[in-house]
N, C-alpha and C positions, 0 to 999 in steps of 0.2 A: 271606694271613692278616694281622689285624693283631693289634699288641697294647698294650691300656691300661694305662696305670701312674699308678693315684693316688696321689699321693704330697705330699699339701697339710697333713700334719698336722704339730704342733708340734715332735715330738720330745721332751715336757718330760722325761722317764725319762732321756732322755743328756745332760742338761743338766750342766757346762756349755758343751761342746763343740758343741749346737745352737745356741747361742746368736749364732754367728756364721756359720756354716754348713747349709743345711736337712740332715736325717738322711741320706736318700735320698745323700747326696753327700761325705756321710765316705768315704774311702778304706777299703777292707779289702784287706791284702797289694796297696797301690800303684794300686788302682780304684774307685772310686766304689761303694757298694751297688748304684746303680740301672744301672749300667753293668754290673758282673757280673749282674745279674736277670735283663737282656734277654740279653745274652749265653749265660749259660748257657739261655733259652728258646732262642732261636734256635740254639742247639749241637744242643738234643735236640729238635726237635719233628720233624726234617727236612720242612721250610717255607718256603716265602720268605716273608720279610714284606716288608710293602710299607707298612705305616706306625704308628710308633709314637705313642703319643696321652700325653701325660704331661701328668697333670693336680696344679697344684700351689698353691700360695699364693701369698702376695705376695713375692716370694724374689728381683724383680730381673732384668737383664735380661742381669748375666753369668751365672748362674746358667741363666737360658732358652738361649742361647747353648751353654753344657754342652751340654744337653742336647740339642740341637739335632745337635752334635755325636756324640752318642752315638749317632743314629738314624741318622747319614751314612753311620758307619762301619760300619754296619749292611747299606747298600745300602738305607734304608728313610726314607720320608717322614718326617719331625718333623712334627707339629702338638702344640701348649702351650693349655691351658686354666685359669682360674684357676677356683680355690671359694673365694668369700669367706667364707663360715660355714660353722664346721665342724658339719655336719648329717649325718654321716652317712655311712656306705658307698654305701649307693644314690644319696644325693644325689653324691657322688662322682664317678660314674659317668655322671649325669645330665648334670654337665659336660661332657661328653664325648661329647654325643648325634650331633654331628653324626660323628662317626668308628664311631659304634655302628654299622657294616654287615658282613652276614654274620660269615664264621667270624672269633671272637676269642679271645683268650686274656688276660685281668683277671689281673694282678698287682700286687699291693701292695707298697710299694718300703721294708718295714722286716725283710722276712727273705732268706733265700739257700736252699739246696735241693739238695740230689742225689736225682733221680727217676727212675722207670721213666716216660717221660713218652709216651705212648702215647694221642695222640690216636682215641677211639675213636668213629668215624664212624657207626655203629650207633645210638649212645644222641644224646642232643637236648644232653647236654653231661658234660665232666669234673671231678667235684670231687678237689682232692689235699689226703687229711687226713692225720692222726699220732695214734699212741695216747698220750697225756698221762694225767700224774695227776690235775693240778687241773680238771677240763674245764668249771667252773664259769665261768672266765676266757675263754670261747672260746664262738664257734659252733661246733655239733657237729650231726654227722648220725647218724640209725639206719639200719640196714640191713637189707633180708627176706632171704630163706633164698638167693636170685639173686643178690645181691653188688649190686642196687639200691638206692639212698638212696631212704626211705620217708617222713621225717621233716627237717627243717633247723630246730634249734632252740639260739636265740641267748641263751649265758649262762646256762645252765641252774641253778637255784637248788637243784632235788632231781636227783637222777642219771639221765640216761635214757642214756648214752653217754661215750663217754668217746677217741672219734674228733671231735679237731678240726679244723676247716676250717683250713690254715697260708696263706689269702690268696691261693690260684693257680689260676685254672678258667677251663675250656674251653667255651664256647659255639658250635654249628655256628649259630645263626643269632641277631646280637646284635639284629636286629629285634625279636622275639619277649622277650627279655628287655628291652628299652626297653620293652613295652608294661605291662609288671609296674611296672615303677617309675617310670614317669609315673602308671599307675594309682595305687599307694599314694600318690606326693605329691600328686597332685591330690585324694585325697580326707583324706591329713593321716593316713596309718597310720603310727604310729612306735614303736617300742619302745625306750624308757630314755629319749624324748624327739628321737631320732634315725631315719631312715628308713636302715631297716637292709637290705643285700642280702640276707640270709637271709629277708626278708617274701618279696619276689621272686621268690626261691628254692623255696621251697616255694606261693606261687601258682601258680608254672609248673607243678610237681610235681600240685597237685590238677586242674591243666586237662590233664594227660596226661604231660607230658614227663617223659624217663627219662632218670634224670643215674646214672653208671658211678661208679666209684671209683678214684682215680689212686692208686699208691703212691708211697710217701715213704720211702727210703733214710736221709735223715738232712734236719732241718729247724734252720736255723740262724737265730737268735734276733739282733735289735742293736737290741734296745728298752731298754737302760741298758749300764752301762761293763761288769762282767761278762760280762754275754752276748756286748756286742759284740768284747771280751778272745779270750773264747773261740770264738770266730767268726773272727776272725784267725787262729786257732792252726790250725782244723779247716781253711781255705781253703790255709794254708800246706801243711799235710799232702796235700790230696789231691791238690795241685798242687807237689810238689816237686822231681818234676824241671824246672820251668816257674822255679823259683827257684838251682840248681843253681849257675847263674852269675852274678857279677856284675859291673855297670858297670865300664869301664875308667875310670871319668872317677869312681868313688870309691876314696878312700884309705886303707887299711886299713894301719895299722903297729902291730906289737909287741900283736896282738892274735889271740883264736882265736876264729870264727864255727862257732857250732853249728847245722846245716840242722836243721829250713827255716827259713829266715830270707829275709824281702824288704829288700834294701839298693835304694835308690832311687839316681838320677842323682846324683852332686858330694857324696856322702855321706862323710863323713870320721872314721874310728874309730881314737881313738888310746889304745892303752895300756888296752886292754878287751875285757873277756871278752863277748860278744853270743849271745841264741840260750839252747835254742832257742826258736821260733814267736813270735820278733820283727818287727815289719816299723818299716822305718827310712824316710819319707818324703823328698823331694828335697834337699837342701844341708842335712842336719842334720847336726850335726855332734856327738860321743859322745867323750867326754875319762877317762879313768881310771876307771869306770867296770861295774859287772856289771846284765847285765839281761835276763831272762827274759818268756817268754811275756806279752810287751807290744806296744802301738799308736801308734807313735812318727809324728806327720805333719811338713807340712815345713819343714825354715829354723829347725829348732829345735834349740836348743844345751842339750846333759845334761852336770857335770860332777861326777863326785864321789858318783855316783848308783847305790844298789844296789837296783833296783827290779824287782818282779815282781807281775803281773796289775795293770800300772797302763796309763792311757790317758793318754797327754800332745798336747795338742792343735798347731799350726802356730802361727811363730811367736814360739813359749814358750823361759824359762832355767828351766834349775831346777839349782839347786845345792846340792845333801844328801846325807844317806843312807836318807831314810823307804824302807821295803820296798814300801808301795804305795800310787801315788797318782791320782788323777784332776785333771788341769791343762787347762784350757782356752787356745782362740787366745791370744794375745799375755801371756799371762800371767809373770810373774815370782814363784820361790819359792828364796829364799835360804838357807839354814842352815848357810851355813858364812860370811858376812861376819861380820865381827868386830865389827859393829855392834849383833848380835843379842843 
């Protein structure tokens, strides 16, 4: 089995922590988004993969390397593709034609997931949605009385559903879905101006194909600093005995660590309260200090700092006491120099 990962979009929602780093590649609790995605795919589908397909932007060639990285560890091929314009989910995909063979599994590298992941070999493929409120923001599918998707309808403007697609589906044969969306580009279908997988989706759907419905336990969001906040917190939780212990090579003095908390490599906590659902990334270093349900990345020095649901990026100083902030890489925020 393989599995595609587009992941070439801007990220402008987490800015400005994209702004140095593609989304796909922020850490949550000490890993990369797009590193836990495959991971947790390859945890549940009981599969081998054999190659992952990450399709991205113009992001560089440590960045490719990552990830290259990420599929090793995997026991699974890397192949990297760029989308110069951003056209679209299908076009997305499209990048990616030459890896489009047999069984796949499409995910998009801006959420996380705990699922019943249950590849169901019976139907022509699996979509995994979530009941939402706003489902206006989303592709959504209907359902008949079978627990079959009848319908795939993108962004819906009057209500027909309120089951969204959260970006992770199963294909037994990616041939067959290539031919959908080479179909719509080549004839130039696009909805909002983009060729959208959900044309695709529901073409396949009107030429026969029966797509199942995956469930979705919990669907985690890190499309801005909040969600991604709370996306740390929910990774810490379900994973904490996996956080339990930390690095002997960080130095925690005259302080109390409330689990779950992720302390990274060379990390040094003096004289501070930590915790909980904080993650502390490699050589930061936390000086007198309290700090709650935050996403601390790495090489970054906090002193003075009583912060809670902020995102401080790698890097960074920050010297205050604002309650909650968003600081991006290399950034500097002073309010305690005397200068001020």
């Amino acid at each position: 089995m393989k599995i595609i990962v587009p992941m070439a979009g801007r990220g402008s929602r987490l800015r400005p922590h994209t702004l140095t780093v593609p989304k796909p590649l922020i850490p949550i609790a000490g890993k990369p988004i797009v590193q836990r995605l495959v991971e947790d795919i390859a945890k549940v589908a009981h599969e081998n993969i054999d190659e992952i397909a990450f399709i991205i932007g113009d992001f560089g060639a440590e960045v490719e390397e990552s990830l290259i990285q990420i599929a090793e560890k995997l026991g699974a091929k890397a192949s990297i593709y760029t989308q110069d314009e951003p056209l679209g989910t299908a076009h997305a995909i499209k990048c990616a034609e030459k890896s489009m063979q047999g069984d796949v599994v499409i995910a998009f590298a801006d959420t996380l997931f705990r699922a019943d992941f249950e590849l169901d070999k019976n139907s022509d493929g699996v979509i995994w949605v979530k009941k939402v409120e706003n489902p206006s923001a989303f592709g959504v599918v209907k359902l008949d009385d079978y627990g079959f998707i009848t319908d795939f309808v993108e962004k819906p403007k009057e209500f027909v559903s309120d089951l969204a697609i959260i970006g992770i589906y199963y294909f037994k044969s990616a041939e067959k879905l290539m031919e959908q969306i080479n179909y719509i580009i080549e004839n130039n279908i696009k909805e909002g101006s983009e060729y959208q997988l959900t044309t695709a989706l529901e073409n396949l759907r009107r030429n026969g194909a029966k797509f199942s419905l995956g469930k979705v336990n919990d669907w985690m969001d890190c499309g801005n600093k909040n969600a991604t906040v709370e996306t740390n917190g929910k990774i810490l939780e379900y994973e904490k005995d996996e956080f339990a212990k930390y690095p002997q090579s960080s130095e925690i003095q005259n302080s109390l660590i409330i689990p779950p908390c992720f302390i990274g490599e060379n990390v040094m906590i003096l004289n501070s309260k930590i915790g909980p659902y904080v993650s502390l990334g490699n050589g930061t270093k936390i000086i007198n200090s309290n700090i709650d349900n935050s996403l601390i990345q790495e090489k970054t020095v906090i002193d003075h700092g009583n912060l809670s649901n902020s995102m401080i990026g790698s890097s960074a100083h920050y010297y205050g006491v604002a309650r909650e902030i968003s600081l991006g890489d290399f950034s500097v925020l002073d309010f305690l120099s005397k200068d001020d």
